[in-house]
Steps between C-alpha positions, in 0.01 A plus 500: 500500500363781699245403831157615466420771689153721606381737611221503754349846562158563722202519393572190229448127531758385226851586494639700223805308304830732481841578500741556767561810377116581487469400851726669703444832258161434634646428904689858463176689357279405844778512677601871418135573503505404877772693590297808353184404659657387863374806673167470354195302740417312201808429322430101515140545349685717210760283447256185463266735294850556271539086458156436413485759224825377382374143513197623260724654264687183445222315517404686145817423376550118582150505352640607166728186501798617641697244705598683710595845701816608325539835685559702101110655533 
């Protein structure tokens, strides 16, 4: 049996259920997208502005009665 994982992401209170897969796919998205933002002043306030959108997209979808964030959308 797999460990429960989630994802936390800012902006949302509850944690999102998911994969390990799902997770660090996640992890390398921000992370790239801070590498490409490092020499920009407000690369921290873009990044967060990045999770929280995510976070409302899979909000949607764990809405819909998925259980949880598989990484295939």
């Amino acid at each position: 049996m797999t460990e429960p994982i989630s994802i936390r992401l800012t902006g949302h209170v509850a944690a999102f259920p998911a994969t390990s897969e799902a997770r660090e796919a996640l992890r390398r998205y921000l992370d790239d997208a801070r590498r490409a933002l490092r020499s920009d002043p407000d690369a921290d306030e873009i990044v967060r502005d990045l999770e929280c959108a995510i976070g409302d997209r899979l909000s949607a979808f764990i809405g819909l009665g998925d259980a949880s964030v598989t990484g295939d959308r």
